[in-house]
N, C-alpha and C positions, 0 to 999 in steps of 0.2 A: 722041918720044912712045912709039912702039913697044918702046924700047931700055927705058923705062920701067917701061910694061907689065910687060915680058918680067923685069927685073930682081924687080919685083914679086910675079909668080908663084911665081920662081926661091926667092924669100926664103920663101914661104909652104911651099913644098914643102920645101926646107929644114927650118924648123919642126916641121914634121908629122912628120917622119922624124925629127928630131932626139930629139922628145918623146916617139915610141914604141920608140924604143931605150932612153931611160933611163929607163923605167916599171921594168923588172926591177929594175933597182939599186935604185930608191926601194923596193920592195915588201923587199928582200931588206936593208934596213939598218932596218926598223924594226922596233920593240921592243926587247928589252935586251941586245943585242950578244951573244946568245946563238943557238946552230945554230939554223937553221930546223927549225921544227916535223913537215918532212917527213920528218927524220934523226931522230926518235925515234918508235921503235916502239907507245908507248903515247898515252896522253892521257887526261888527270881533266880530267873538267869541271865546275868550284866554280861556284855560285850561289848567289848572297845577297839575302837582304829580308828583309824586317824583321820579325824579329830573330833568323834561321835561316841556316843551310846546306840547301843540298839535300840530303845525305847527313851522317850522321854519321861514317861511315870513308872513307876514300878508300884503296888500296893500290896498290903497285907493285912493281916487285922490285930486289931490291940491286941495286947496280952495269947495271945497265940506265938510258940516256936516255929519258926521260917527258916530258912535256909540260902545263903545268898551263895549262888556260885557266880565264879567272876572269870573271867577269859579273855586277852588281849589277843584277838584276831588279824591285826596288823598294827605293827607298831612295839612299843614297850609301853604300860600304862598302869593304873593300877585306879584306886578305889578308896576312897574315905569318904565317911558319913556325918556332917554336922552333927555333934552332938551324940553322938555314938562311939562304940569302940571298934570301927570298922575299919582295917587297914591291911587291904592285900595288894601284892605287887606282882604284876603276871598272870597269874592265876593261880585260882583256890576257893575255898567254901570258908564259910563262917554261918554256925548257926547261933541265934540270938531270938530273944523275946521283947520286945516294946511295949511297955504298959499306956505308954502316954500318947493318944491320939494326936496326930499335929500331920506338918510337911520337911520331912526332913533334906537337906540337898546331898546329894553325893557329886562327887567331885573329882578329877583325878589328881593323885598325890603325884606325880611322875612327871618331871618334866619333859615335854614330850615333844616342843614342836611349838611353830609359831600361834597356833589354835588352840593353844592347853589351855587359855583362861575360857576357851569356849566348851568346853569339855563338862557340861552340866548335866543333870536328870532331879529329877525328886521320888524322895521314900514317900508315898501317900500311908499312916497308919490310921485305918478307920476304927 
């Protein structure tokens, strides 16, 4: 009974230990197989409802890593980038790097409502 016990505890502490070692890994593989967010210097923060952005421009600088976090604050909506590989739904991060200065549009991929083709912003990269 003791040997039991003892096997039983064994097992739980185990566990416990096992489960707070692999919290980082889990935290550090989610999202889109892209660097963590702490390696880019910037961050735009897109928010949508219906049937707006928070901003109309968002900018960043060439060739610098940025960080788009995205957040549907009413509504369901999401986010795509002309010309980029930008496509979240709901919300999420994606960090990326833009070599090529221009104006990019972001867009919502989501059909959302009688105003979805109104649902515009522009990436400025300087």
């Amino acid at each position: 009974m003791k040997k039991m016990w003892g096997f039983m505890i064994s097992a739980a502490v185990l566990s416990v230990m096992l489960a707070g070692c692999g919290g980082d890994k889990q935290e550090a593989s989610q999202g889109n197989s892209q660097p963590a967010a702490a390696e880019a210097s910037t961050a735009i923060n897109i928010e949508a409802s219906n049937w707006k952005f928070n901003q109309d421009t968002f900018e960043v600088k060439a060739g610098e890593p940025f960080t788009i976090n995205f957040k549907s604050t009413e509504g369901f909506h999401g986010i795509g980038i002309e010309g980029l590989d930008v496509d979240i739904q709901n919300e999420g991060s994606k960090t990326l790097t833009v070599d090529k200065p221009g104006e990019y549009k972001i867009f919502c991929n989501v059909l959302c409502g009688p105003d979805h083709g109104k649902m515009l912003a522009t990436l400025v990269v300087k």
